[in-house]
OpenMM code with the backbone's topology and positions (N, CA, C; nanometers):
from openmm import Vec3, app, unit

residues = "UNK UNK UNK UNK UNK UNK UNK UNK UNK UNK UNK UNK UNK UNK UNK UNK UNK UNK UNK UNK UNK UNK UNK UNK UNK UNK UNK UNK UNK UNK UNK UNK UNK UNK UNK UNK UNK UNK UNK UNK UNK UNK UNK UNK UNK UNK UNK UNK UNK UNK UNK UNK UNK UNK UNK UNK UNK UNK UNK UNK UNK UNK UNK UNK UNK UNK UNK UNK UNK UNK UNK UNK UNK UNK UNK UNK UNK UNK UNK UNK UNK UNK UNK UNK UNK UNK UNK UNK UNK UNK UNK UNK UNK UNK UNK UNK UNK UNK UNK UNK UNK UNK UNK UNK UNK UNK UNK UNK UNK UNK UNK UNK UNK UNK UNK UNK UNK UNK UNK UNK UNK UNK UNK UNK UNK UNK UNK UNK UNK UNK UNK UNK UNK UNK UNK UNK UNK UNK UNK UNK UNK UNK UNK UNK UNK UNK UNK UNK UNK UNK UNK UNK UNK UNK UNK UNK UNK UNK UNK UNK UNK UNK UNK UNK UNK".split()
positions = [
    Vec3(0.0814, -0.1190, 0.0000),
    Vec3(0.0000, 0.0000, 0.0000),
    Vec3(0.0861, 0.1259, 0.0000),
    Vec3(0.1909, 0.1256, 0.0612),
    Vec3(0.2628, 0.2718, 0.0936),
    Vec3(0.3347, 0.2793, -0.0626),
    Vec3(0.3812, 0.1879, -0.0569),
    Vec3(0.4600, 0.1903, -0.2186),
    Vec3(0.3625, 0.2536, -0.3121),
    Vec3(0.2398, 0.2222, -0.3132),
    Vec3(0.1717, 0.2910, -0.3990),
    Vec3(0.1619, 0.4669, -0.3598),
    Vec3(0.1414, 0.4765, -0.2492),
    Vec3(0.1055, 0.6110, -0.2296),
    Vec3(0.2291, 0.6728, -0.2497),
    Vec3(0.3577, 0.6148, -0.1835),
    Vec3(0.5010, 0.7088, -0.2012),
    Vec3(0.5517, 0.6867, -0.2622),
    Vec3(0.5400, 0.5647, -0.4260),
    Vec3(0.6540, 0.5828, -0.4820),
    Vec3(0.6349, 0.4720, -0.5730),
    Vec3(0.7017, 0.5097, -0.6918),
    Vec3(0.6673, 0.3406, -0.7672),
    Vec3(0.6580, 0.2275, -0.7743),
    Vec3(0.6186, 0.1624, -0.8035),
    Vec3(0.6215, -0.0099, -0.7884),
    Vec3(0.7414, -0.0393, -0.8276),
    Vec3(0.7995, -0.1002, -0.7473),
    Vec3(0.9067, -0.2064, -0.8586),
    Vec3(0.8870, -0.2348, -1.0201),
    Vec3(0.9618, -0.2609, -1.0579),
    Vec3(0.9523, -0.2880, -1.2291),
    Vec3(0.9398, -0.4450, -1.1859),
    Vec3(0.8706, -0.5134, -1.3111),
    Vec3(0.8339, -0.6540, -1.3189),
    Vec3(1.0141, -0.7012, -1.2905),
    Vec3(1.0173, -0.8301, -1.2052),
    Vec3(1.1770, -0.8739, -1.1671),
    Vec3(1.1844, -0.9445, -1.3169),
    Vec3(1.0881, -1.0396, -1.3882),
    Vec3(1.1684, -1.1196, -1.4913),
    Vec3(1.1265, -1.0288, -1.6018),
    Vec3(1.2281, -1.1074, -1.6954),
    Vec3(1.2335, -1.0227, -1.8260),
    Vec3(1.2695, -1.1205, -1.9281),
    Vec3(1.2324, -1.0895, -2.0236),
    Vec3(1.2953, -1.2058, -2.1740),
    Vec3(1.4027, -1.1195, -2.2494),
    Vec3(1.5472, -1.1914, -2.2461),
    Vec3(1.6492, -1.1407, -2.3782),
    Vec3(1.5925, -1.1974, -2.4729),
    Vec3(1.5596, -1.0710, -2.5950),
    Vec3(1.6041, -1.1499, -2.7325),
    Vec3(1.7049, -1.1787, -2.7874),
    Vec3(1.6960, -1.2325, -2.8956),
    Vec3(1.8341, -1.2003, -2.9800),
    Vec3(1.8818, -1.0827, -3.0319),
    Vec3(1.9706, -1.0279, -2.9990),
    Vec3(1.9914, -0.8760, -3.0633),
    Vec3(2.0711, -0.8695, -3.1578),
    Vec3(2.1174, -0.9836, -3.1859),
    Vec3(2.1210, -1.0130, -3.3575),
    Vec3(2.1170, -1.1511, -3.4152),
    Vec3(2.0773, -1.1500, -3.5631),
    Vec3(2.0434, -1.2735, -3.5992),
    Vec3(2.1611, -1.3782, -3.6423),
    Vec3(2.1574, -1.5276, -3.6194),
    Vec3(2.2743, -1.5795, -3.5939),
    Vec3(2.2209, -1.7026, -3.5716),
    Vec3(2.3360, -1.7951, -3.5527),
    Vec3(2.3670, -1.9318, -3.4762),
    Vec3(2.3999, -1.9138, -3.2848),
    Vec3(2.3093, -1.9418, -3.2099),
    Vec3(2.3568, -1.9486, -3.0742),
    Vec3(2.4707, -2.0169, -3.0529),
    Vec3(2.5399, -1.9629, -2.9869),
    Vec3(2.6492, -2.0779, -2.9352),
    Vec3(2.6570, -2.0180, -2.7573),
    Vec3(2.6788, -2.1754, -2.6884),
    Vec3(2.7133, -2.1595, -2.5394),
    Vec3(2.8228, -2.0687, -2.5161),
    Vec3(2.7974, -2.0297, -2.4190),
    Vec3(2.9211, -1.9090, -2.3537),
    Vec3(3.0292, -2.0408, -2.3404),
    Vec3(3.0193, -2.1393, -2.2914),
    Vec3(3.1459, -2.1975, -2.2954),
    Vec3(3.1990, -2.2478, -2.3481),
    Vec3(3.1457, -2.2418, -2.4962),
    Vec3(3.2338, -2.2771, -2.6260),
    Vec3(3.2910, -2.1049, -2.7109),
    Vec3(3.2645, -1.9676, -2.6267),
    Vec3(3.3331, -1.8734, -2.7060),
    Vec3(3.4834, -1.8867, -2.7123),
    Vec3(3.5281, -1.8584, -2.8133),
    Vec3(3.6960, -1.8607, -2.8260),
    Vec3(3.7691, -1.7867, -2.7516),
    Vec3(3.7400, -1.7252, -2.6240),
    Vec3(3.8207, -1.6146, -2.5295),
    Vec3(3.7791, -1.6484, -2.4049),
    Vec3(3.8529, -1.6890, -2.3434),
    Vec3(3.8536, -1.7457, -2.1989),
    Vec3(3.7974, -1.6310, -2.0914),
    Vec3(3.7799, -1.5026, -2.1214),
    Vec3(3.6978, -1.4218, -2.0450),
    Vec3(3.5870, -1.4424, -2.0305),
    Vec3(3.5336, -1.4434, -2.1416),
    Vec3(3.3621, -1.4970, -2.1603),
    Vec3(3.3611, -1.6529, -2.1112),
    Vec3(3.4363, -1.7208, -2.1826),
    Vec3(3.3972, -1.8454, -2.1957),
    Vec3(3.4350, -1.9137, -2.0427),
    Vec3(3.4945, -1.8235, -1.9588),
    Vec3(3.5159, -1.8995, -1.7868),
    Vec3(3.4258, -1.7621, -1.7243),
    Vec3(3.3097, -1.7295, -1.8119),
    Vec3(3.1994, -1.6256, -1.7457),
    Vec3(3.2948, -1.5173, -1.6319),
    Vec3(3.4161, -1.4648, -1.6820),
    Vec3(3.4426, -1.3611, -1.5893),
    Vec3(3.3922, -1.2210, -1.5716),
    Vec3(3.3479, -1.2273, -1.6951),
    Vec3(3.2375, -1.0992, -1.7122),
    Vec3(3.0966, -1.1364, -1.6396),
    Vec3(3.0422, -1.2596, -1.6619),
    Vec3(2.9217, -1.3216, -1.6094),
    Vec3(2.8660, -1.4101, -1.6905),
    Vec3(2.7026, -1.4389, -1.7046),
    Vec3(2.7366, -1.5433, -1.7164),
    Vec3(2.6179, -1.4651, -1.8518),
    Vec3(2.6162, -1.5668, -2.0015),
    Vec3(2.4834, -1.5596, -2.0899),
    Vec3(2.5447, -1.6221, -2.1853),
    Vec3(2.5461, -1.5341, -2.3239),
    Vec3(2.5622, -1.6661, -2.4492),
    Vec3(2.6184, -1.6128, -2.5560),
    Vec3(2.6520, -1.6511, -2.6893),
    Vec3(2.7252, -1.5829, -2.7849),
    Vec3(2.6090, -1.6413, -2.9178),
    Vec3(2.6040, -1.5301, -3.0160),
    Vec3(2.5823, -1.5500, -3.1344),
    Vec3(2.6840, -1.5500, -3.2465),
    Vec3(2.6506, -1.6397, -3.3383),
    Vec3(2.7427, -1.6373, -3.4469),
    Vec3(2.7053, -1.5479, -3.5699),
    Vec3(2.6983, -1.4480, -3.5872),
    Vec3(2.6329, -1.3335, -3.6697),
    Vec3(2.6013, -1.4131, -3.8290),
    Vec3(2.5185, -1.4342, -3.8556),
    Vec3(2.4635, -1.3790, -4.0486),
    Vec3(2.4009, -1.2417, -4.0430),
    Vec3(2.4140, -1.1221, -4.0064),
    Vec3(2.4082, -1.0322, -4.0525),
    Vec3(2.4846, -0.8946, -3.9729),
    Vec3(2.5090, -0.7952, -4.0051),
    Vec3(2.5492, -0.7251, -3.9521),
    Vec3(2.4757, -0.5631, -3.8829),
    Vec3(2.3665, -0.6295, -3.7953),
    Vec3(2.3102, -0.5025, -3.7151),
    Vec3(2.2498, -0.6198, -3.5759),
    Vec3(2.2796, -0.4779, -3.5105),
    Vec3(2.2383, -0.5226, -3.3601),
    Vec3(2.0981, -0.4001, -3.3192),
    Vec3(2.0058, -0.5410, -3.2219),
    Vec3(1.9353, -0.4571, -3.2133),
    Vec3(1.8877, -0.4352, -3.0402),
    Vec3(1.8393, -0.3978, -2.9562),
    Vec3(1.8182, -0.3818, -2.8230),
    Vec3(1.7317, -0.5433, -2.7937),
    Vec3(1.7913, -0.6237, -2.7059),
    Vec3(1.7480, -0.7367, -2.6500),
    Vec3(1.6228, -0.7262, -2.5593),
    Vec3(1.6320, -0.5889, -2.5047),
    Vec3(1.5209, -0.5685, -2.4003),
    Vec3(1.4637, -0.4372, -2.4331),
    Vec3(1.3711, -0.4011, -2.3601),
    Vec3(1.3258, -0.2380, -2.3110),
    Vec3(1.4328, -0.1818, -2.2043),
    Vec3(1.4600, -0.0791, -2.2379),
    Vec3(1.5741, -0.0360, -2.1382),
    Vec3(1.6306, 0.0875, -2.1690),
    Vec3(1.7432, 0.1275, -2.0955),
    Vec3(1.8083, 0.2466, -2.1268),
    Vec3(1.9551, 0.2073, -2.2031),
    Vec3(2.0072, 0.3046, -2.2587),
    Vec3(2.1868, 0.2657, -2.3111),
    Vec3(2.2465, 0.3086, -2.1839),
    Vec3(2.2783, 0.2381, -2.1407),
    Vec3(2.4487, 0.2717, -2.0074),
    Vec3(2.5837, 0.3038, -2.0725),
    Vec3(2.5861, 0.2504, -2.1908),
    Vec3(2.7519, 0.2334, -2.2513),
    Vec3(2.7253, 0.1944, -2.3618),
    Vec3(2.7919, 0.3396, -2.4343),
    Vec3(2.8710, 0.2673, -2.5940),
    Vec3(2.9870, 0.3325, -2.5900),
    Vec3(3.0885, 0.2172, -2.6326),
    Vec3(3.2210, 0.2052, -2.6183),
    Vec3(3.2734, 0.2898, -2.7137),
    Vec3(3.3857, 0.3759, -2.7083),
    Vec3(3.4277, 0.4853, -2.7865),
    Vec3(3.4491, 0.3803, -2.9383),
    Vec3(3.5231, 0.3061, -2.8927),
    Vec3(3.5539, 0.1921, -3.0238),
    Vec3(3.3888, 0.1393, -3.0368),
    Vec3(3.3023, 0.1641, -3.0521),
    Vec3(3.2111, 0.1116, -3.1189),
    Vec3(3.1364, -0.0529, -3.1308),
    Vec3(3.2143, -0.1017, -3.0512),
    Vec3(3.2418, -0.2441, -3.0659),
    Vec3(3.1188, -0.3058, -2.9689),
    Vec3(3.0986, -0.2483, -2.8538),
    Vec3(3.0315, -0.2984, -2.8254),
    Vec3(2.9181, -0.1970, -2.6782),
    Vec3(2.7880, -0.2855, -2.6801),
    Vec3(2.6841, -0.1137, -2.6142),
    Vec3(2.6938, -0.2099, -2.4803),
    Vec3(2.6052, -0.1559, -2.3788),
    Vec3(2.5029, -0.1909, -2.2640),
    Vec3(2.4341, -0.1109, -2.2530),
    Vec3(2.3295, -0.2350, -2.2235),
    Vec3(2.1947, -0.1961, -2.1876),
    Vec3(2.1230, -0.2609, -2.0792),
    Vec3(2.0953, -0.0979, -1.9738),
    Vec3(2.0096, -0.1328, -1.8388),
    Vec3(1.8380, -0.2090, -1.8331),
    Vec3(1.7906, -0.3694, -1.8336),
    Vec3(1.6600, -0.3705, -1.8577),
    Vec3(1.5688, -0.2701, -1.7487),
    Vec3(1.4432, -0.2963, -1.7433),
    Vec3(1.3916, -0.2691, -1.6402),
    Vec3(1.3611, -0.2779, -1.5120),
    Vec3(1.4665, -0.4405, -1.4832),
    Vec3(1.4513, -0.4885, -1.3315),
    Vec3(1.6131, -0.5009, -1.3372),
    Vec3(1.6906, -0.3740, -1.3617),
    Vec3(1.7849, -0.3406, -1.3848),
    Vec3(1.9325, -0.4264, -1.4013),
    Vec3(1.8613, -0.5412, -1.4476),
    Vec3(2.0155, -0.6050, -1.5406),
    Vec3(2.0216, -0.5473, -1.6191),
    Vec3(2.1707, -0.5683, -1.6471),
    Vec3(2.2242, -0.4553, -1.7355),
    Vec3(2.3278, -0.5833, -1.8072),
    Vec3(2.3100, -0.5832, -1.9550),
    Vec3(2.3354, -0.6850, -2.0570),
    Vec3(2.4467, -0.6245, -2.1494),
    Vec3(2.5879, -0.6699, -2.1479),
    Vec3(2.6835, -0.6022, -2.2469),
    Vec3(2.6349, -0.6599, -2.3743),
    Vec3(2.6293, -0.6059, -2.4631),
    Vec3(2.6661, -0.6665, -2.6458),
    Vec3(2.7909, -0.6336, -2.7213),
    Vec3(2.8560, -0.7336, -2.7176),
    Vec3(3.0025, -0.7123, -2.7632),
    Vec3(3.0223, -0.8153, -2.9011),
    Vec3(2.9853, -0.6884, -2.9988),
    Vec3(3.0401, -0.7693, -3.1183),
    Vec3(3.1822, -0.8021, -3.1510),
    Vec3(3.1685, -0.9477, -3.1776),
    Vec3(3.3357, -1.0207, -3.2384),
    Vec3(3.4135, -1.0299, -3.0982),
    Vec3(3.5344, -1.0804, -3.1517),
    Vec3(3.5878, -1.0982, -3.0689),
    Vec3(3.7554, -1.0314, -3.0951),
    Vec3(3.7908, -0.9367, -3.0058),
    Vec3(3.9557, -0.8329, -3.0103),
    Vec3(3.8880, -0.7419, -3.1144),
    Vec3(3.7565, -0.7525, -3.0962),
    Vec3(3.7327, -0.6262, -3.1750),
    Vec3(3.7895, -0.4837, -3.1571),
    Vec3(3.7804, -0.4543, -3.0042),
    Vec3(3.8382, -0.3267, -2.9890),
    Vec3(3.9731, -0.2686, -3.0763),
    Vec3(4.0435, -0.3475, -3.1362),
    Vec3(4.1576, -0.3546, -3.1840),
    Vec3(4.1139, -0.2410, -3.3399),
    Vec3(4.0114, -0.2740, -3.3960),
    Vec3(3.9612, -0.1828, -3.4871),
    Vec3(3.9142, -0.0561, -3.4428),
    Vec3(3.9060, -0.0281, -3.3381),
    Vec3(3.9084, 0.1675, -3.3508),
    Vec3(3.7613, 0.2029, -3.3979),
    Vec3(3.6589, 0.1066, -3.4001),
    Vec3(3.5394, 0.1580, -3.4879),
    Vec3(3.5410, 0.1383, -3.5808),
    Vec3(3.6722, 0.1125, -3.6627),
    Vec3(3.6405, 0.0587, -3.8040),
    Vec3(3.5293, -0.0372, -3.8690),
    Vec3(3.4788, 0.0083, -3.9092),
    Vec3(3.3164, -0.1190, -3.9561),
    Vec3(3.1850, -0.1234, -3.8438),
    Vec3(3.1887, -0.0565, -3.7343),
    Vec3(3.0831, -0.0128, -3.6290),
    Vec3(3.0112, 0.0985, -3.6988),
    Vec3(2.8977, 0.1288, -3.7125),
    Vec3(2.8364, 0.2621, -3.7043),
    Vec3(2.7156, 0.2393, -3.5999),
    Vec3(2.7706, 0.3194, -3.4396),
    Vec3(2.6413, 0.3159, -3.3845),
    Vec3(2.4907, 0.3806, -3.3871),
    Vec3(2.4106, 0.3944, -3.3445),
    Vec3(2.2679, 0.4474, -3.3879),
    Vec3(2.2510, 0.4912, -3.2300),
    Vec3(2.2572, 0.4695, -3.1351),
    Vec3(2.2015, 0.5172, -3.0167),
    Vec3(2.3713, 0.6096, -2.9199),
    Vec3(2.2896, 0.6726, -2.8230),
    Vec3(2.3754, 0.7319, -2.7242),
    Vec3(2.3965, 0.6803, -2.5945),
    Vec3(2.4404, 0.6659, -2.5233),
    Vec3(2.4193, 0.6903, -2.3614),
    Vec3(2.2829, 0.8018, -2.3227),
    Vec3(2.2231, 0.7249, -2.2384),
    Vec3(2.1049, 0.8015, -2.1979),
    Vec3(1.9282, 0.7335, -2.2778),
    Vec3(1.9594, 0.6925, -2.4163),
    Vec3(1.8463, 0.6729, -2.4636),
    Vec3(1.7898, 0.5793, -2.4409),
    Vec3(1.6920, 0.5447, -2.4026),
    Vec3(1.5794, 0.4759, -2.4149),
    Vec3(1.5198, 0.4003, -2.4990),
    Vec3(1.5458, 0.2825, -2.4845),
    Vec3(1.5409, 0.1772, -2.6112),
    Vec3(1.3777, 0.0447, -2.5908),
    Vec3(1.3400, 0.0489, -2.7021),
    Vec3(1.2590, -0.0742, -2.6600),
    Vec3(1.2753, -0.2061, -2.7090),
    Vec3(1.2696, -0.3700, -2.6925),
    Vec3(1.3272, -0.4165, -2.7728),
    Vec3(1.3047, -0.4004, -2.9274),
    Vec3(1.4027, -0.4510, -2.9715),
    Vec3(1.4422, -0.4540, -3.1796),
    Vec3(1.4888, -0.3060, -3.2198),
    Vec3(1.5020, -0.1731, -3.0948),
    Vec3(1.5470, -0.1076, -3.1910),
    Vec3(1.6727, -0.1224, -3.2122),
    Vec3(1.6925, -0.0616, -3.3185),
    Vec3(1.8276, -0.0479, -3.3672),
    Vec3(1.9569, -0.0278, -3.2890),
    Vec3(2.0480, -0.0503, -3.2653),
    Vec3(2.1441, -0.0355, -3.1580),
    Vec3(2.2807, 0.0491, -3.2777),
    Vec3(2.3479, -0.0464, -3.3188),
    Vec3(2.4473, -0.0369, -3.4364),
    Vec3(2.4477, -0.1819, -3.5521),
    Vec3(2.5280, -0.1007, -3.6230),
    Vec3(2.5705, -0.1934, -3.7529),
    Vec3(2.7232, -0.2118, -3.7504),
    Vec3(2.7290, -0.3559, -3.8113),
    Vec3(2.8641, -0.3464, -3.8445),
    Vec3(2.8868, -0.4642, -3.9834),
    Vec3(3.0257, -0.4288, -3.9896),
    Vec3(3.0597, -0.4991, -4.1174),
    Vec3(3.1297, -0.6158, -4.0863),
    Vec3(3.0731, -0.7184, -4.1152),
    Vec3(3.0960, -0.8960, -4.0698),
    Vec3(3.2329, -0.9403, -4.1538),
    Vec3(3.2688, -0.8609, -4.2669),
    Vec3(3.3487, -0.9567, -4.3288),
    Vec3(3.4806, -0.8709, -4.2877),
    Vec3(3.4588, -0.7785, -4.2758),
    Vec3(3.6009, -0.6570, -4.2028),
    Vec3(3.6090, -0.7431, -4.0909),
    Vec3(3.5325, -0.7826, -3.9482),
    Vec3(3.5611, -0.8272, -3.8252),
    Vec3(3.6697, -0.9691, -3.8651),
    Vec3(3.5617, -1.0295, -3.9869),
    Vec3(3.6288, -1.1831, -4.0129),
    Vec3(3.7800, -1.1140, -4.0632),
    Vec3(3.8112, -1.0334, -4.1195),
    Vec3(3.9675, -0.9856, -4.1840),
    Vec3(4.0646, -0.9164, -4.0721),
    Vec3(3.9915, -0.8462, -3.9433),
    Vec3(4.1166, -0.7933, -3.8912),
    Vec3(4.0685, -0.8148, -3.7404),
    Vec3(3.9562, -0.9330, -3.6829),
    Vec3(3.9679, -0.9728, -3.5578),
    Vec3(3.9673, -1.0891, -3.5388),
    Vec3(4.0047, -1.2026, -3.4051),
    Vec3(3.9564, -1.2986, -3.4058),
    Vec3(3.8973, -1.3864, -3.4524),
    Vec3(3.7403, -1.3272, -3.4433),
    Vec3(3.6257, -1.3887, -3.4336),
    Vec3(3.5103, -1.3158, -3.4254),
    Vec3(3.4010, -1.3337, -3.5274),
    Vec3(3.2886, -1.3166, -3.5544),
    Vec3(3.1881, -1.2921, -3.3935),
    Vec3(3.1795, -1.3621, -3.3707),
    Vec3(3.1321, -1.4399, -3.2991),
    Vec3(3.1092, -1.3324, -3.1219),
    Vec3(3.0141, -1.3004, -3.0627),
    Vec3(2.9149, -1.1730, -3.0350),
    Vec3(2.8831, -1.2471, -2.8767),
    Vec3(2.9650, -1.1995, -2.7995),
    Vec3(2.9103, -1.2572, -2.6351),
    Vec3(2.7965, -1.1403, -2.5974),
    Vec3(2.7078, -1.1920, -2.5612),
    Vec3(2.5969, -1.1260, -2.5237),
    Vec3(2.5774, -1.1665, -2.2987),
    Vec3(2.6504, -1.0752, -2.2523),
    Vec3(2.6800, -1.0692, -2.1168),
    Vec3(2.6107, -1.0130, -1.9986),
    Vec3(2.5522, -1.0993, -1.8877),
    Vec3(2.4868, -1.0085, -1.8185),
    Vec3(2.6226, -0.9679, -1.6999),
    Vec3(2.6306, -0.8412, -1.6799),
    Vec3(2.7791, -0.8123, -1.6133),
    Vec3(2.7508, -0.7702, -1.4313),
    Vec3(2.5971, -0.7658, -1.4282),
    Vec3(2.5749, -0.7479, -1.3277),
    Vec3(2.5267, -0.8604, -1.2418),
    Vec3(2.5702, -0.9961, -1.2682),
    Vec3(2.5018, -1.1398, -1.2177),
    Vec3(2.4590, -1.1411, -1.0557),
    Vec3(2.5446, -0.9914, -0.9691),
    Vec3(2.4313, -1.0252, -0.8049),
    Vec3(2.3134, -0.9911, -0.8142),
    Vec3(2.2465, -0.9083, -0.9169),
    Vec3(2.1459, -0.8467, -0.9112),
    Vec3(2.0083, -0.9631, -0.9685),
    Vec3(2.1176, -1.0783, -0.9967),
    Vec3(2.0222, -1.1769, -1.0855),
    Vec3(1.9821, -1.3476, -0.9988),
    Vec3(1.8885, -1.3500, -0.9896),
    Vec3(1.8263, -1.4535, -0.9067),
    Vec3(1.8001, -1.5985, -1.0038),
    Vec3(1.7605, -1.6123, -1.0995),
    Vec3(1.7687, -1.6814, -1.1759),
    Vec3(1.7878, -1.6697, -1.3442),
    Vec3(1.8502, -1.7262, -1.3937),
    Vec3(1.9391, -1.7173, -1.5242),
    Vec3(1.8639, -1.8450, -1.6237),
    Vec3(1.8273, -1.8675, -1.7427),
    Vec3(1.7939, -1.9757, -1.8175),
    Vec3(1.7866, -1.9425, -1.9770),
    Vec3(1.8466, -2.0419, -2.0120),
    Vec3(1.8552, -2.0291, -2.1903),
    Vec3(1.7042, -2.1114, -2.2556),
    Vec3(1.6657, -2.0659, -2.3098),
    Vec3(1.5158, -2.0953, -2.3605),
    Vec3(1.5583, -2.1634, -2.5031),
    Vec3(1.6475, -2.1328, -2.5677),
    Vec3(1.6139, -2.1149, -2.7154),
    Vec3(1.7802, -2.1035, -2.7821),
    Vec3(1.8205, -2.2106, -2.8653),
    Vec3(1.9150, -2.2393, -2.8975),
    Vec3(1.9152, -2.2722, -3.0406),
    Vec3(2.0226, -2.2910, -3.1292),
    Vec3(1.9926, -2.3043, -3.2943),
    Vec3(1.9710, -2.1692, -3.3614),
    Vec3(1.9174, -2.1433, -3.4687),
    Vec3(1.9005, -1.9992, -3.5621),
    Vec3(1.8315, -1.9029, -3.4669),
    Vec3(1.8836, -1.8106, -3.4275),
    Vec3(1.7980, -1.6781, -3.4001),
    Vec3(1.7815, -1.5813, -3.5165),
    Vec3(1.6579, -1.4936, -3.4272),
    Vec3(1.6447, -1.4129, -3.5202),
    Vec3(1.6655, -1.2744, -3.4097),
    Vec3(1.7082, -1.2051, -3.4638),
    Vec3(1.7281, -1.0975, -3.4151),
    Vec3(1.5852, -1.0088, -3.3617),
    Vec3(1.5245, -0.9724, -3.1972),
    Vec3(1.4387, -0.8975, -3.2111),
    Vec3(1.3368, -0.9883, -3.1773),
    Vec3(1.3583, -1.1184, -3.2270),
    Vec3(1.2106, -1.2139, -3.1906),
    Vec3(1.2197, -1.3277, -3.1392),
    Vec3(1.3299, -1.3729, -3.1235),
    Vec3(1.3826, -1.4797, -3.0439),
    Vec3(1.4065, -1.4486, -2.9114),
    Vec3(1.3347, -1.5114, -2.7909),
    Vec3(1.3571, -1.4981, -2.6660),
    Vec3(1.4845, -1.6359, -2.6463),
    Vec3(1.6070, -1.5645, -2.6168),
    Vec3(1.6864, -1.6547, -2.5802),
    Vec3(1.6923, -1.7044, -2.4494),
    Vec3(1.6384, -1.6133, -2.3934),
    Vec3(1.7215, -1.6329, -2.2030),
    Vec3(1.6150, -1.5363, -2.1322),
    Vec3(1.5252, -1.6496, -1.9967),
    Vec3(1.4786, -1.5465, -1.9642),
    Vec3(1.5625, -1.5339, -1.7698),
    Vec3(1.5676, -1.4179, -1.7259),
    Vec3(1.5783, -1.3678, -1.6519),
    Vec3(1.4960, -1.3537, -1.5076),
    Vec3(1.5342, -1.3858, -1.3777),
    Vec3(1.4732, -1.2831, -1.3046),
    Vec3(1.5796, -1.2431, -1.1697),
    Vec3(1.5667, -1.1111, -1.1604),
    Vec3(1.6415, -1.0114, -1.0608),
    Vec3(1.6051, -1.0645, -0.9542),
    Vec3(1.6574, -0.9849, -0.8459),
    Vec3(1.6397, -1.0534, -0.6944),
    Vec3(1.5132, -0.9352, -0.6637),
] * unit.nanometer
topology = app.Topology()
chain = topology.addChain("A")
for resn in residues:
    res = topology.addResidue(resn, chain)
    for name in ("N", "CA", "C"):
        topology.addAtom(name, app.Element.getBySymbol(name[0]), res)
């Protein structure tokens, strides 16, 4: 009752990631970089890109886009906050082949547009293709589950659903 009178409700605790881009799922513990793949960032999953645009996994705000372009976060509403890091040593390109679409501050709902990038530049001067999608804030997260594995689609595929503490 008081919550109502003084102050907002909590935001719903669970939430559904989509795919925020379209691809082949692959387990976090088959990514080719032992950061992700021994979850030191935390814990979620990697896509293998067929195309080159990313789009917002959730409703949420932008927290971070990386000067290099490479990769955003985004705060949901029961405030996990989900890195998207396209490729892998991407940072190493400077933005080369990134063009982002959003800022810090904006307000996203899922499928919009986040950035683009160019898949066959990443395949020529990084690693790996291949797109860890990270929740970096894992105390805030009470339960974690992968729904949906094989072809995503970017925007409509619920991969993983979520719920906060």
């Amino acid at each position: 009752m008081f919550k109502k009178l003084f102050g907002k409700e909590k935001a719903a605790k669970d939430i559904e990631i989509k795919a925020p881009i379209s691809g082949q799922y692959v387990q976090i513990e088959s990514i080719p970089d032992p950061v992700f793949a021994q979850k030191m960032m935390g814990d979620g999953f990697g896509i293998e890109p067929s195309e080159g645009l990313v789009v917002s996994p959730v409703d949420g705000e932008i927290i971070n886009v990386f000067p290099t372009k490479h990769a955003i976060g985004v705060k949901a509403a029961n405030d996990v906050e989900i890195l998207i890091h396209v490729g892998l040593e991407t940072v190493a390109m400077n933005g080369e082949g990134f063009n982002t679409k959003v800022s810090v501050g904006d307000k996203v709902q899922a499928g919009d547009e986040l950035l683009e990038f160019d898949i066959s530049l990443i395949k020529e001067k990084a690693s790996s293709t291949i797109s860890p999608i990270i929740i970096t804030n894992g105390d805030v997260v009470e339960q974690f589950d992968i729904v949906a594995q094989g072809s995503l689609v970017r925007g409509e595929t619920t991969v993983a659903k979520v719920v906060a503490q």
